[in-house]
C-alpha positions as CSV (number, residue, x, y, z in Angstrom):
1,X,21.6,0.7,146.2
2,X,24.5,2.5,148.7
3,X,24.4,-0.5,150.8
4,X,28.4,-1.5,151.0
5,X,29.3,-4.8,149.2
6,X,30.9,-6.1,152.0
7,X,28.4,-5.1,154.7
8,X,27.4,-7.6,157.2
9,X,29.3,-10.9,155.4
10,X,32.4,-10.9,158.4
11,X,34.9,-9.5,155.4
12,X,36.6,-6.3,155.2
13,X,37.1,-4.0,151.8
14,X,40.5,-3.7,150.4
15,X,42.3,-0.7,151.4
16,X,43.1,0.0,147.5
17,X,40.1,0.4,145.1
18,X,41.1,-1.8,142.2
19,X,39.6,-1.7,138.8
20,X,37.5,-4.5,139.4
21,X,36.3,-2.9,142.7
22,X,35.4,0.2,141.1
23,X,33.9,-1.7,137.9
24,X,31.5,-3.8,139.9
25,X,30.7,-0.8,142.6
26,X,29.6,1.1,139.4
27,X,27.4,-1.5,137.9
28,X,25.9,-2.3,141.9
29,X,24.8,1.1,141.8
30,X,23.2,1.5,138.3
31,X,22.0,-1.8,136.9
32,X,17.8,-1.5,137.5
33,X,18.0,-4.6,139.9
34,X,14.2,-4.2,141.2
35,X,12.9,-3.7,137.8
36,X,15.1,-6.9,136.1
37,X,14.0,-8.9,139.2
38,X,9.8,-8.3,138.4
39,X,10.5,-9.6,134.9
40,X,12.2,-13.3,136.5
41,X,10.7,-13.9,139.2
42,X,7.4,-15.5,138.2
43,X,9.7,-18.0,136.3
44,X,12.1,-18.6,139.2
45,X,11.8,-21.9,141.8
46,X,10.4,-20.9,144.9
47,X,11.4,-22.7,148.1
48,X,10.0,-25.9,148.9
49,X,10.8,-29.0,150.0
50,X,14.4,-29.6,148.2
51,X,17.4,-27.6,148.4
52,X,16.4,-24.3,149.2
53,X,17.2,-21.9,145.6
54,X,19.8,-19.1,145.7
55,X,18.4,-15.5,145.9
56,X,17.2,-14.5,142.3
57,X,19.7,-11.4,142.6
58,X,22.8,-13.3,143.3
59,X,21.9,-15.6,140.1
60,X,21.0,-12.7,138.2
61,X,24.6,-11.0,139.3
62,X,26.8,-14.4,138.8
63,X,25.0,-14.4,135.2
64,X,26.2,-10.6,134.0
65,X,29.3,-11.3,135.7
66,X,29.6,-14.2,133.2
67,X,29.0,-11.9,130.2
68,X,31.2,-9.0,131.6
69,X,33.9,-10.9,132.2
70,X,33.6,-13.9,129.4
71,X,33.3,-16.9,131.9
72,X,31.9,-20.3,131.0
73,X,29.5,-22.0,133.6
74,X,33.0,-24.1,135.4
75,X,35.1,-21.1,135.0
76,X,32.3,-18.8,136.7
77,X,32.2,-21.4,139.8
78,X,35.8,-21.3,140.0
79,X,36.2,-18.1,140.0
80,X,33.9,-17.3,142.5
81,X,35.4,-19.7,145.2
82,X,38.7,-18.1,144.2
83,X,37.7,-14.1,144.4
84,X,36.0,-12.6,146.7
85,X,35.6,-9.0,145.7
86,X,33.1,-11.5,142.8
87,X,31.2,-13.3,146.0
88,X,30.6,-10.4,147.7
89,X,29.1,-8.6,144.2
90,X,27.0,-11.9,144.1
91,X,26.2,-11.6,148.1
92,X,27.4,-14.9,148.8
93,X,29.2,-16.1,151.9
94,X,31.1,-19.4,151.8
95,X,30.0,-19.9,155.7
96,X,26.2,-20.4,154.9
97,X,24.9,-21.6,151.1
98,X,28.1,-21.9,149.8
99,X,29.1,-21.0,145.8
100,X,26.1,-22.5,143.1
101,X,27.8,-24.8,141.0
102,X,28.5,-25.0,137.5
103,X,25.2,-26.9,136.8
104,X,23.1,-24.2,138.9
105,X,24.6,-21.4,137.2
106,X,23.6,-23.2,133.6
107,X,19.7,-23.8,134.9
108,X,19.6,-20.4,135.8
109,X,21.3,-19.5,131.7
110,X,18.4,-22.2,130.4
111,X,15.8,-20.4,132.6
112,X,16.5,-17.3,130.9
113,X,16.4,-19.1,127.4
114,X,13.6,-20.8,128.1
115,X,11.1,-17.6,128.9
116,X,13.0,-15.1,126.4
117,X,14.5,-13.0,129.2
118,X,17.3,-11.8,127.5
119,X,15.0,-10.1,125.0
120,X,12.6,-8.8,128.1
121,X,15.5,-7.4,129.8
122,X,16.7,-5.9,126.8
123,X,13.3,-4.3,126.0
124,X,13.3,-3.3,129.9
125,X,16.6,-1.3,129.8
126,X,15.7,0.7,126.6
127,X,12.8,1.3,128.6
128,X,14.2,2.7,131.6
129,X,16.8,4.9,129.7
130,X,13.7,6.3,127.9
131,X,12.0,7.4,131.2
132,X,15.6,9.2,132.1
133,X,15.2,11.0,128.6
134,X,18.7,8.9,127.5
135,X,16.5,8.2,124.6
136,X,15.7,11.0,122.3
137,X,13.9,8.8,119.5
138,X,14.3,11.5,117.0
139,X,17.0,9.7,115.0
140,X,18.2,6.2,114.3
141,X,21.8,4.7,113.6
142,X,21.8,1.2,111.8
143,X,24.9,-0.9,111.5
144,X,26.1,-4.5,111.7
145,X,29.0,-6.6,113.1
146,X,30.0,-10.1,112.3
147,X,30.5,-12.4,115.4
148,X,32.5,-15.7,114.6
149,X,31.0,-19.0,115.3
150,X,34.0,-22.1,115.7
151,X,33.7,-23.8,112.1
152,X,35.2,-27.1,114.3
153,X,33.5,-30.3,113.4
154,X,35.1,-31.7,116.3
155,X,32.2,-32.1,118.4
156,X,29.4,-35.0,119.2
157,X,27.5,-34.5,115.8
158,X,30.9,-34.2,113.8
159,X,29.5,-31.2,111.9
160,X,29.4,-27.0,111.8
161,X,26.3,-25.3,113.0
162,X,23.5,-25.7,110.8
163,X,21.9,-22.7,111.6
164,X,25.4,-20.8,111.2
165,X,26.7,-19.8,107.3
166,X,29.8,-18.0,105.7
167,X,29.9,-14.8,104.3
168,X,32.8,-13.1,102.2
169,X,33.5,-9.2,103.5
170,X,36.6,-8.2,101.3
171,X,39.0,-11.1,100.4
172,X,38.1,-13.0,103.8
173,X,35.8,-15.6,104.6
174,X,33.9,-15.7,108.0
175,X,32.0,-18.3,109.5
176,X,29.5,-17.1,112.3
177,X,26.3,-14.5,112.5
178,X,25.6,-11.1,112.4
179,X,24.1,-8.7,114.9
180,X,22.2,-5.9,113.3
181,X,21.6,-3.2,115.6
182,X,19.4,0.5,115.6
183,X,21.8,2.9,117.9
184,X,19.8,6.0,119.1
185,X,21.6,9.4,116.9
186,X,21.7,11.2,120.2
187,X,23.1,8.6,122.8
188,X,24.4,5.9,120.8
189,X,22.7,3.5,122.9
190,X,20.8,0.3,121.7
191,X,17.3,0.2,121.2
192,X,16.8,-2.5,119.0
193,X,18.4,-5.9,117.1
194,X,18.1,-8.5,115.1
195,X,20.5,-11.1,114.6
196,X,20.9,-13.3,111.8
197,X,22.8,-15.9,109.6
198,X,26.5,-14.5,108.8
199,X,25.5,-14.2,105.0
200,X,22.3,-12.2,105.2
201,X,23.0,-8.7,103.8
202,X,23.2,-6.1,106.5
203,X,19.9,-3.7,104.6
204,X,17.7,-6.8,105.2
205,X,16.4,-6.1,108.8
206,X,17.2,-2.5,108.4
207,X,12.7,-2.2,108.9
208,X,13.7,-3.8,112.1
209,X,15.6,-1.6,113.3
210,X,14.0,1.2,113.4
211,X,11.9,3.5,115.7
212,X,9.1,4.2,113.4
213,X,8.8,7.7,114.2
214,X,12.3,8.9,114.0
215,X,13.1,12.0,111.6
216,X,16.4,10.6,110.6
217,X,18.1,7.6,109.9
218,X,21.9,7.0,109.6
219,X,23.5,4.1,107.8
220,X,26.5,2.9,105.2
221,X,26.9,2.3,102.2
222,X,25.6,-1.2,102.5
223,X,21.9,0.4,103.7
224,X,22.1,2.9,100.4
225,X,19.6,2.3,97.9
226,X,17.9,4.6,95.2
227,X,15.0,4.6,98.5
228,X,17.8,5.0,101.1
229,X,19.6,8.5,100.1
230,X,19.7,12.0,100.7
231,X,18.6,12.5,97.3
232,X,15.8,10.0,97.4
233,X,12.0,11.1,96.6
234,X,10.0,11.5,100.0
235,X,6.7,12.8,101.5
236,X,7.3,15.4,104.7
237,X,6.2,12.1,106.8
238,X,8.8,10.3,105.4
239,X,12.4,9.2,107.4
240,X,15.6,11.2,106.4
241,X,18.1,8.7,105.3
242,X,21.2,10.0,105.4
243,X,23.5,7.1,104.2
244,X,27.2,8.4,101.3
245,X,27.1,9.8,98.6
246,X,28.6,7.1,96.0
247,X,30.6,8.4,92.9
248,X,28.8,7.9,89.4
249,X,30.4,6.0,86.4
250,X,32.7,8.5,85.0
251,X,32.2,11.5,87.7
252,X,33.4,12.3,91.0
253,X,31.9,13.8,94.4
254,X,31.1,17.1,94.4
255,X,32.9,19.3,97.1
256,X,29.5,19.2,98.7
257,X,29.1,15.6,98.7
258,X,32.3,14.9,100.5
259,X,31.6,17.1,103.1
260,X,28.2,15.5,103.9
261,X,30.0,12.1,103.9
262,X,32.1,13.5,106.4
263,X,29.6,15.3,108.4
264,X,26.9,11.4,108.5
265,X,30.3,9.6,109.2
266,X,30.6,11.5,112.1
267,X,27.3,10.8,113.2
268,X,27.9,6.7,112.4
269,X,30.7,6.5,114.5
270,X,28.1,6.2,118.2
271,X,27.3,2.8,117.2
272,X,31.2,1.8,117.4
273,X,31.2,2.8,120.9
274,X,28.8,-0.6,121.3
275,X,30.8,-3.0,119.4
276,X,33.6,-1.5,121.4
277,X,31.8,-2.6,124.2
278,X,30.7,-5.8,123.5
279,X,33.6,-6.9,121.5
280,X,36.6,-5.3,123.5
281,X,35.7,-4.9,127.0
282,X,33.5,-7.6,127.3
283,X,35.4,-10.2,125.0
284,X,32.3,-11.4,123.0
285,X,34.5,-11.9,119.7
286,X,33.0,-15.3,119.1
287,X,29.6,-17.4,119.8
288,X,29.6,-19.6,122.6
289,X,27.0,-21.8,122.1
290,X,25.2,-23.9,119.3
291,X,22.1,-22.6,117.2
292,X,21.1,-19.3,116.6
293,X,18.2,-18.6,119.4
294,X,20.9,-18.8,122.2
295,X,23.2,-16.8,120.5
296,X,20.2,-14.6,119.9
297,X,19.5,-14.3,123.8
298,X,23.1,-13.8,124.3
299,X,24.1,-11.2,122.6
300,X,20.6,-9.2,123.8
301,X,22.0,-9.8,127.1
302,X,25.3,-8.1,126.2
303,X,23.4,-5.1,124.4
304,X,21.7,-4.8,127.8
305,X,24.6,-4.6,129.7
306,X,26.4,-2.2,127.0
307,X,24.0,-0.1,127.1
308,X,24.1,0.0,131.0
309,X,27.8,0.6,130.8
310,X,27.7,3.7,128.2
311,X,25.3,5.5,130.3
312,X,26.8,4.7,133.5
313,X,27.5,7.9,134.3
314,X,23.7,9.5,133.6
315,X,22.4,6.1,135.7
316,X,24.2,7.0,138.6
């Protein structure tokens, strides 16, 4: 883990830490590498008689450097040929294998597909920031983000995504899906998701989303229901849900009731520190591939890593 990127590969570090430097030194140190690894490896090509496969962690690095940075498979070949501070991340060195190509870097995206890796990892992560106690479990955040998806029909089947619909949020249209996510209250970290069709309503996977054995849970007014409210009939057993207050026909919030609006706002405001994430800093504003399930195993991937990113700081 405090091994030097650029330790016995012939190249020297830069004499200013760049933001890049510092970004990738950050994630070297924190990302669970060992534990990621175990869940791959049984899927991974072993060496035989062909071309002798890349180490799993250099794969596994050139693939989060894809979703950190928003490179496609040609534009993550090219820019590791043209960067080094990105081969020595990866641990490659042009003088022996040389950089994977494009087609090697989308095997090793298919591999992940294929086995549901995305998801494993995902599930790994919220496991290991359980074990740190990053996790309290004692309340749940639920929200949802729109992703676009290109409505183009410029491509080989001259049609939209099937699996992709519109939805109407205000006096806009959007085309694309929707990432529902459960934040933890405490950390604001991800601990589960469920992505769907742009037009399902946000309180449909809301059961997905949670914990199960959480005291509280925190949502909008898109999860508020006569079941879903502070004023709702429940057992002691029964989950909290704190989601507004909404003004009746005819009468306006109490004093009371706006205060508690602002006090849960407050609280809602953790799970924009991941769609800041994902959506800001990493660029995923729009799906990049066709169909649902690899969107799906996507954005689990980027939930992993945003999660990895928040709690940076507790990791190290």
């Amino acid at each position: 883990m405090k091994q030097g990127r650029f330790s016995g590969i012939g190249i020297s570090r830069p004499r200013k830490q760049t933001r890049l430097a510092v970004f990738l030194d950050q994630m070297a140190a924190v990302v669970p590498w060992e534990r990621f690894e175990q869940l791959i490896i049984a899927h991974y090509p072993v060496v035989g008689r062909g071309r002798r496969p890349y180490p799993l962690r250099s794969m596994l690095k050139i693939h989060f450097m894809q979703q950190w940075f928003g490179l496609s498979d040609p534009a993550m070949e090219e820019a590791l040929w043209e960067t080094p501070l990105l081969r020595e991340f990866a641990r490659i060195s042009l003088d022996f294998e040389g950089v994977p190509d494009e087609t090697t870097i989308l095997k090793f995206r298919h591999l992940l597909e294929k086995h549901e890796l995305s998801k494993a990892l995902f599930d790994e992560m919220t496991a290991v920031l359980t074990e740190r106690g990053l996790l309290l479990r004692q309340g749940t955040i639920v929200d949802a983000t729109l992703i676009a998806a290109p409505p183009s029909t410029k491509n080989r089947t001259k049609s939209s995504d099937p699996e992709i619909k519109q939805t109407r949020k205000g006096n806009q249209w959007y085309f694309g899906m929707k990432a529902h996510i459960g934040a933890d209250a405490a950390s604001g970290c991800v601990h589960s998701a469920e992505m769907t069709s742009a037009n399902v309503h946000d309180s449909v996977a809301t059961d997905a989303l949670l914990y199960g054995e959480e005291e509280i849970a925190f949502g909008d007014s898109a999860y508020a229901s006569n079941e879903r409210s502070l004023e709702a009939d429940r057992t002691e057993a029964d989950v909290v849900w704190a989601t507004p207050f909404k003004r009746k026909k005819g009468q306006a919030l109490t004093d009371e009731q706006r205060r508690i609006n602002r006090l849960t706002s407050s609280f809602r405001s953790k799970v924009e520190h991941v769609f800041r994430v994902v959506k800001r800093q990493f660029g995923y504003t729009r799906t990049r591939y066709r169909g649902l399930y690899k969107n799906n195993q996507q954005i689990f991937c980027q939930l992993t890593l945003a999660n990895i990113y928040i709690m940076r700081e507790q990791l190290a």
